[in-house]
N, CA, C and O atoms as a printed pandas DataFrame, in Angstrom:
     atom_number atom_name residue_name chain_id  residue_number  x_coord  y_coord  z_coord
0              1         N          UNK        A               1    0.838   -1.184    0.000
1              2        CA          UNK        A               1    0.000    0.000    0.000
2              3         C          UNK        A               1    0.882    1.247    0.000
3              4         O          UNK        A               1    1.711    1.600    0.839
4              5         N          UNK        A               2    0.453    1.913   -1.306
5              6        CA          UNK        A               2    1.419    3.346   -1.205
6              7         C          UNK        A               2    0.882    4.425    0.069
7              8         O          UNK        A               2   -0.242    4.916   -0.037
8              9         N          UNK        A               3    1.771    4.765    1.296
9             10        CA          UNK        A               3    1.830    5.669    2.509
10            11         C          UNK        A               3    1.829    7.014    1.772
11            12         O          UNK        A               3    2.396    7.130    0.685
12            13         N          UNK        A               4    1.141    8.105    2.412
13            14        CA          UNK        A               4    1.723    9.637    2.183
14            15         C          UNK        A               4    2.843   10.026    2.916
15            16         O          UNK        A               4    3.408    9.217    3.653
16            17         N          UNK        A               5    3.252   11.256    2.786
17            18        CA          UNK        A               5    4.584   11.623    3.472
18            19         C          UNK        A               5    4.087   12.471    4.861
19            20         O          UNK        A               5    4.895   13.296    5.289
20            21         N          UNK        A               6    2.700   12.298    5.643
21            22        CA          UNK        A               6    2.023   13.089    6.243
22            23         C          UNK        A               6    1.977   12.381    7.601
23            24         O          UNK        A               6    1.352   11.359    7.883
24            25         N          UNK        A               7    2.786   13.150    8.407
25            26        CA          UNK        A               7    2.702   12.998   10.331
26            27         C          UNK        A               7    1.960   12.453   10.321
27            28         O          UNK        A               7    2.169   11.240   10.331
28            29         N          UNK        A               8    0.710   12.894   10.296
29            30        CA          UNK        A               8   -0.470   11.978   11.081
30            31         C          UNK        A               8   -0.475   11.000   10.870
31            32         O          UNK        A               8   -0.414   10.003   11.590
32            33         N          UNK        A               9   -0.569   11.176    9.562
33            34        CA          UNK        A               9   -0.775    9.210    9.469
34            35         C          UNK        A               9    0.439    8.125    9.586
35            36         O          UNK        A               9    0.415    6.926    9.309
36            37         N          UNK        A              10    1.603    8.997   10.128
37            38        CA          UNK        A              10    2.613    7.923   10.748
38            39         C          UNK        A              10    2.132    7.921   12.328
39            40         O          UNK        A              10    2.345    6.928   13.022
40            41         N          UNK        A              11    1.544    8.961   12.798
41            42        CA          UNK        A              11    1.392    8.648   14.531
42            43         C          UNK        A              11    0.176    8.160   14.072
43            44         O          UNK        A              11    0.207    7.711   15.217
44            45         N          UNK        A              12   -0.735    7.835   13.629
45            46        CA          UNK        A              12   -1.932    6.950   13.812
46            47         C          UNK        A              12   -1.310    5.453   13.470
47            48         O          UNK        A              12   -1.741    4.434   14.009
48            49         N          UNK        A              13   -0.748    5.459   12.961
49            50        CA          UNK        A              13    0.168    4.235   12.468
50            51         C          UNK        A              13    0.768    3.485   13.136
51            52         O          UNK        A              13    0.898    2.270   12.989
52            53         N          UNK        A              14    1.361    4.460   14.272
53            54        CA          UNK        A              14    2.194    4.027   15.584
54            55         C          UNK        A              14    1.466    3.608   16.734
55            56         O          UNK        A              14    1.575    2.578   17.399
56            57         N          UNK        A              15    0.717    4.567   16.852
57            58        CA          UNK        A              15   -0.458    4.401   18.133
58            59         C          UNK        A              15   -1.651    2.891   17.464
59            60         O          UNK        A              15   -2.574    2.739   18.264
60            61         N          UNK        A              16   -1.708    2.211   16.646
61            62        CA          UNK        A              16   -2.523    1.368   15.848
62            63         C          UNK        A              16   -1.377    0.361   16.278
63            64         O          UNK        A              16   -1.970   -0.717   16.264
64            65         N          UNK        A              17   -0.273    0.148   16.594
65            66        CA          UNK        A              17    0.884   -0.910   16.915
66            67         C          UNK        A              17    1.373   -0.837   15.617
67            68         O          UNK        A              17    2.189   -1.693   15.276
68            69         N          UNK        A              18    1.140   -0.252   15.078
69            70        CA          UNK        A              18    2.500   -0.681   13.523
70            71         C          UNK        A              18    3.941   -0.797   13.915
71            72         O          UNK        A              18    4.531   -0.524   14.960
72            73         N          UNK        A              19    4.331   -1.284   12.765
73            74        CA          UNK        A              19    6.167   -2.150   13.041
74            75         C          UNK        A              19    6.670   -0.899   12.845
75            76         O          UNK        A              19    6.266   -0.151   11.955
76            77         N          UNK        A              20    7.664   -0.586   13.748
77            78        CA          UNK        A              20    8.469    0.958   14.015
78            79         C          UNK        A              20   10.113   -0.100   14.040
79            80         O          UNK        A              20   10.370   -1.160   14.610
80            81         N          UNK        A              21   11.033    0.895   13.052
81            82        CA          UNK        A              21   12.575    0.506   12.976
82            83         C          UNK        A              21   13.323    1.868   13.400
83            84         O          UNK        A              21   12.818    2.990   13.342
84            85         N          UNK        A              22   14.880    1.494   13.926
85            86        CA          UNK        A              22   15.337    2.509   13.891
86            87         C          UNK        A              22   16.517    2.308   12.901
87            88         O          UNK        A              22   16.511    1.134   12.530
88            89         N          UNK        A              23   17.375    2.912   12.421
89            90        CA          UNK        A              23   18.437    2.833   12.247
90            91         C          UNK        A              23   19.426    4.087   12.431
91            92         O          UNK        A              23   18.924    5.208   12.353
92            93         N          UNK        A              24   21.065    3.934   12.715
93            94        CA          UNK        A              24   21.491    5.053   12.655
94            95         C          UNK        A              24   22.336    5.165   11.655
95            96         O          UNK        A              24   23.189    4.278   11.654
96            97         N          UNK        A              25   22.438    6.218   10.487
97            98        CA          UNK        A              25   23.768    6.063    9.181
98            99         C          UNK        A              25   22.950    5.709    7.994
99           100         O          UNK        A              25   21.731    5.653    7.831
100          101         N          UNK        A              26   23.922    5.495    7.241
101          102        CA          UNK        A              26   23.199    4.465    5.826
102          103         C          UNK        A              26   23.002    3.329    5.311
103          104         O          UNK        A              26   24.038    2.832    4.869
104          105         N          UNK        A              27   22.481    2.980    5.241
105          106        CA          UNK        A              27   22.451    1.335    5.155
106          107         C          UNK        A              27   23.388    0.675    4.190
107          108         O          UNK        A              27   23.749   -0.493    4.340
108          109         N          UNK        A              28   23.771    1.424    3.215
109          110        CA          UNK        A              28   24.700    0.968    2.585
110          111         C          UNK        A              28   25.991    0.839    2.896
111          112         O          UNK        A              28   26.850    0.098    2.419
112          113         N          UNK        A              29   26.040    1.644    3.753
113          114        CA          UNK        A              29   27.705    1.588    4.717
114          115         C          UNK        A              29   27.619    0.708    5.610
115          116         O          UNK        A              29   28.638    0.393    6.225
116          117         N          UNK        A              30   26.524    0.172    5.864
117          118        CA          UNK        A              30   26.569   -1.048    6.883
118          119         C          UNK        A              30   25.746   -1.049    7.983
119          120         O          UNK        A              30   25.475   -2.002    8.714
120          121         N          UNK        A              31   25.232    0.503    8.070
121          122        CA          UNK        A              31   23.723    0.468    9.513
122          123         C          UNK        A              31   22.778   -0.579    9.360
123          124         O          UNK        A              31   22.325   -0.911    8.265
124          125         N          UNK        A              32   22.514   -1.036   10.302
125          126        CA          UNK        A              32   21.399   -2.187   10.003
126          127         C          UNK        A              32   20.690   -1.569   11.148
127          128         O          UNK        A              32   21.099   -0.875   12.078
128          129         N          UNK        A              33   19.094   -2.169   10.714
129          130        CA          UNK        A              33   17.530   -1.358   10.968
130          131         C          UNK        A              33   17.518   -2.408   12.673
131          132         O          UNK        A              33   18.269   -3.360   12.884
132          133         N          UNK        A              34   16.876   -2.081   13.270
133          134        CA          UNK        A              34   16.066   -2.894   14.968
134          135         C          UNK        A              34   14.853   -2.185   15.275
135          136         O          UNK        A              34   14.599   -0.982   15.220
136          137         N          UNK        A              35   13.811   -3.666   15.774
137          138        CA          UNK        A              35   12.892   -2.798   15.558
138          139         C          UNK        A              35   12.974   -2.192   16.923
139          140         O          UNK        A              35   13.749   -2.686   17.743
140          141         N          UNK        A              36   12.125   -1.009   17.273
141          142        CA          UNK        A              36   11.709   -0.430   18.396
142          143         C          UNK        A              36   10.108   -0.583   18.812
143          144         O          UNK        A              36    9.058   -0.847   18.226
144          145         N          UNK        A              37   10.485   -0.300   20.010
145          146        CA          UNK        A              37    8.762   -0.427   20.835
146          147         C          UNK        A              37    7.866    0.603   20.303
147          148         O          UNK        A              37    8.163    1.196   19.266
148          149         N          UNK        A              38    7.027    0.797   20.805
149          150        CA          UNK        A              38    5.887    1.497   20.066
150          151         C          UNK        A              38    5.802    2.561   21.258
151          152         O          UNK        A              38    5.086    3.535   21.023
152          153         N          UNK        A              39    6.494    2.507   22.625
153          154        CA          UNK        A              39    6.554    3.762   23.237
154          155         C          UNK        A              39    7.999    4.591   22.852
155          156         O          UNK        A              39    8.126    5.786   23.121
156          157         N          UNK        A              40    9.199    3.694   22.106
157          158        CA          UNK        A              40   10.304    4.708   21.949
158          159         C          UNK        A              40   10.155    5.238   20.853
159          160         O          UNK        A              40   10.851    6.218   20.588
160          161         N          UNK        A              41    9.063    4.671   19.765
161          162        CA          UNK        A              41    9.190    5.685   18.564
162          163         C          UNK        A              41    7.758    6.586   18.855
163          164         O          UNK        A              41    7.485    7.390   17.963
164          165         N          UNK        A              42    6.985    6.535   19.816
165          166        CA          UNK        A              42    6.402    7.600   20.610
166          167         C          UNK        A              42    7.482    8.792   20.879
167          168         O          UNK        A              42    7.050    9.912   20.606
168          169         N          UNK        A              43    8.715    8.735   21.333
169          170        CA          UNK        A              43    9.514    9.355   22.371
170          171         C          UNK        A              43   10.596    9.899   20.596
171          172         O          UNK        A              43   11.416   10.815   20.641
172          173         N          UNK        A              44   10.382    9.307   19.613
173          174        CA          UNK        A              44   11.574    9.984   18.992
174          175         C          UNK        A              44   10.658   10.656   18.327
175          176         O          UNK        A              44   10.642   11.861   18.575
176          177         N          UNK        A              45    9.529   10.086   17.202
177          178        CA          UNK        A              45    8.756   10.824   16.706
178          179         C          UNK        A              45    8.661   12.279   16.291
179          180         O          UNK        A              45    8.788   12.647   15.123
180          181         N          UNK        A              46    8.474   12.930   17.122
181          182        CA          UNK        A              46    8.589   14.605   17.325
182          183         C          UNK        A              46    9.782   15.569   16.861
183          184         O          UNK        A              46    9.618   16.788   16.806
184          185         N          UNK        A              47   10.825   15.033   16.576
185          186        CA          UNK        A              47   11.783   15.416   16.100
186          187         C          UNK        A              47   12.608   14.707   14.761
187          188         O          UNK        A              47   13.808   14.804   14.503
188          189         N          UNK        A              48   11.567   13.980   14.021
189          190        CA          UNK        A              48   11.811   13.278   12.701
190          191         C          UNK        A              48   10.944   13.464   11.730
191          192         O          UNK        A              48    9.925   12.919   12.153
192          193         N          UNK        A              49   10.690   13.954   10.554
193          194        CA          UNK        A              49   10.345   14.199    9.636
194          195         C          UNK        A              49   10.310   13.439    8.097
195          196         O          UNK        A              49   10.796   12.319    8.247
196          197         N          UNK        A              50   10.010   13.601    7.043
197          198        CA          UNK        A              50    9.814   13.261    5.855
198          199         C          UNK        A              50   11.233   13.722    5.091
199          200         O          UNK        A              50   11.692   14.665    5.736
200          201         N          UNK        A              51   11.879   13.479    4.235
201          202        CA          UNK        A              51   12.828   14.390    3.609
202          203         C          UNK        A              51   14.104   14.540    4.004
203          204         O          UNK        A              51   14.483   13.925    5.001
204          205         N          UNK        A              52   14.750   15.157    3.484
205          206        CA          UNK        A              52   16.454   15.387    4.299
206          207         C          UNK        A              52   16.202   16.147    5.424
207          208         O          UNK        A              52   15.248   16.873    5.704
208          209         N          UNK        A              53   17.283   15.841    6.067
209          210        CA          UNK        A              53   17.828   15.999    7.186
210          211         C          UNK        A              53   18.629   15.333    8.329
211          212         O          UNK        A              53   19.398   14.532    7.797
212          213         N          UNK        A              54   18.786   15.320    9.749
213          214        CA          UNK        A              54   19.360   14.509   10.338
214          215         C          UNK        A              54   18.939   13.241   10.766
215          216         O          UNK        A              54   19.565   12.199   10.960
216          217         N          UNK        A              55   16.887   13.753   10.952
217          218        CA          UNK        A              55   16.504   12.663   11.268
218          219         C          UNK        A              55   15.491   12.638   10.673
219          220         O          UNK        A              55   14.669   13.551   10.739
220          221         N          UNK        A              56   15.281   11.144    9.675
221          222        CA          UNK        A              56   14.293   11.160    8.505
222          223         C          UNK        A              56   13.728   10.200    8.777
223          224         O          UNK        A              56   14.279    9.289    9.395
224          225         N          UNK        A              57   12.133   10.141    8.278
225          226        CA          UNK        A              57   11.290    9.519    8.478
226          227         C          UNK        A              57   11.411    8.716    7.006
227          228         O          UNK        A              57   11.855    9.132    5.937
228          229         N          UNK        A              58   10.768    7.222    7.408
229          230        CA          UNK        A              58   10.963    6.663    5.941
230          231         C          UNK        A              58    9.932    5.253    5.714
231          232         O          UNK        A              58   10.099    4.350    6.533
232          233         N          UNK        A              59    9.053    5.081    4.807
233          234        CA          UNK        A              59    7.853    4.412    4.770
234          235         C          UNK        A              59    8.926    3.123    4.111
235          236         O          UNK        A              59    9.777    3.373    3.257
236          237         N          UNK        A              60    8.688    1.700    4.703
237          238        CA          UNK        A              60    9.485    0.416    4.532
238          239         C          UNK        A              60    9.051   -0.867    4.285
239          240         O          UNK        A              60    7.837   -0.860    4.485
240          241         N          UNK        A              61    9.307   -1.637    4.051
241          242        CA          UNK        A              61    8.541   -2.663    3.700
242          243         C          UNK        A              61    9.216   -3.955    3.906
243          244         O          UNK        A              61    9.970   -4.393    3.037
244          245         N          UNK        A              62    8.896   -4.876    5.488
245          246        CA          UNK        A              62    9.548   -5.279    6.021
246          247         C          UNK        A              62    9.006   -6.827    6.012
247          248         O          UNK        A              62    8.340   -6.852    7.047
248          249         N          UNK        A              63    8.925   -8.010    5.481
249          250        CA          UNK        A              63    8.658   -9.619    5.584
250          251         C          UNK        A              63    7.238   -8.870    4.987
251          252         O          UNK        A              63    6.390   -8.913    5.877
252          253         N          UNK        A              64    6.782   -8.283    3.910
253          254        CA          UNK        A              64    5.780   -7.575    3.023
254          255         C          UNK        A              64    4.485   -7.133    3.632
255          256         O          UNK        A              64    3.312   -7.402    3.377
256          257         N          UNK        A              65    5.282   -6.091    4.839
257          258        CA          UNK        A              65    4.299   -5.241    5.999
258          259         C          UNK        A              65    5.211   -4.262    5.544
259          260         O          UNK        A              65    6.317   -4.287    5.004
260          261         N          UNK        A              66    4.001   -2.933    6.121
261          262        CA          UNK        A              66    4.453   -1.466    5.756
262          263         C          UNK        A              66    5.134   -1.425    7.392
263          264         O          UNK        A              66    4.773   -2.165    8.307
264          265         N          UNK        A              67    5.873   -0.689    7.451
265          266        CA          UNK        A              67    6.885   -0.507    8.455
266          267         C          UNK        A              67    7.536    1.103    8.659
267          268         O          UNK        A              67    7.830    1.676    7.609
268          269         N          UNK        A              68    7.701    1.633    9.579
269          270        CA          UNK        A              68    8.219    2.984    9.863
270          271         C          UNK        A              68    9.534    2.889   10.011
271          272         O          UNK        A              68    9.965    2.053   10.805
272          273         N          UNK        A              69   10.445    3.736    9.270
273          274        CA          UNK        A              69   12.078    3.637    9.811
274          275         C          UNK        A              69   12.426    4.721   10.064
275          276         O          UNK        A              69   12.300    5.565    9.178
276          277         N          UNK        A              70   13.089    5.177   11.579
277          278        CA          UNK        A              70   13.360    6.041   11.992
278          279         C          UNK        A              70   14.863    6.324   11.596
279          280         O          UNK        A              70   15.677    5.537   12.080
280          281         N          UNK        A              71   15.131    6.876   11.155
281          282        CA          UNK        A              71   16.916    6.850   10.326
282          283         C          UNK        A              71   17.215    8.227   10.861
283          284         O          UNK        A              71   16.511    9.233   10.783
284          285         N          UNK        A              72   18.863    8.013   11.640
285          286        CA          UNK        A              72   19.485    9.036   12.570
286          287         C          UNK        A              72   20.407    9.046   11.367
287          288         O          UNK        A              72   20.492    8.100   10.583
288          289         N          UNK        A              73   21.309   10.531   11.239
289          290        CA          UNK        A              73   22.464   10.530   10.216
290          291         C          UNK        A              73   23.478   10.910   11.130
291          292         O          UNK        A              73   23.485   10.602   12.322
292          293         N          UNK        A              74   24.231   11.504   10.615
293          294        CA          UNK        A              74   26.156   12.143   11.608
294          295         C          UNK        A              74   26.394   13.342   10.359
295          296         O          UNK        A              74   26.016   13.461    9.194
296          297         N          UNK        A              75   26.905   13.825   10.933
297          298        CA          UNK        A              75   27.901   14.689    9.910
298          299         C          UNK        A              75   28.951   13.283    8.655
299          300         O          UNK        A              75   29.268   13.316    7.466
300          301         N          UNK        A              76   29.059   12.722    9.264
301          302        CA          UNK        A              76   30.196   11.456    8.740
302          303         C          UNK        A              76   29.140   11.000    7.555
303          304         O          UNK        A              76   29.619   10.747    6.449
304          305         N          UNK        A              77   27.927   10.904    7.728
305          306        CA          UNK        A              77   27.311    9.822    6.292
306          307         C          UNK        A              77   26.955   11.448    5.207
307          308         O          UNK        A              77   26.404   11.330    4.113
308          309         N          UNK        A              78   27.290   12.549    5.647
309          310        CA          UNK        A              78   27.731   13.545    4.559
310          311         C          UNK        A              78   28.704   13.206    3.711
311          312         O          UNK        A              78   28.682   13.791    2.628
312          313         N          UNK        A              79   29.625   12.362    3.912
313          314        CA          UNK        A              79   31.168   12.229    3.161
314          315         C          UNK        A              79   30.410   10.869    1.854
315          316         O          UNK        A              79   31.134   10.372    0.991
């Protein structure tokens, strides 16, 4: 199912028990995803967004369930 890029419907998503990941970096350099509880991506939520930046929100598709990935960056996955 194609997700919008719209808050709400990632916190209705969350609060509904949906599968929440975190990761920190790029995955191609080697970060690998874990999932998180449904109260810590309560607790990061608020400071992650759609789009670039440090901390990006990202619609996933995990054993073929839609899934939330919380992706932290560094100055370092700039290089």
């Amino acid at each position: 199912m194609k997700r919008s890029n719209d808050k709400n419907e990632v916190l209705e998503f969350i609060n509904n028990g949906g599968k929440c990941f975190y990761q920190y970096g790029l995955g191609f350099r080697g970060a690998t995803k874990r999932q998180i509880t449904k109260d810590k991506a309560l607790e990061l939520f608020p400071k992650y967004s759609f789009g670039m930046g440090f901390y990006e929100l990202d619609w996933i598709t995990i054993d073929g369930e839609d899934a939330v990935l919380f992706n932290e960056f560094s100055e370092n996955d700039l290089y």
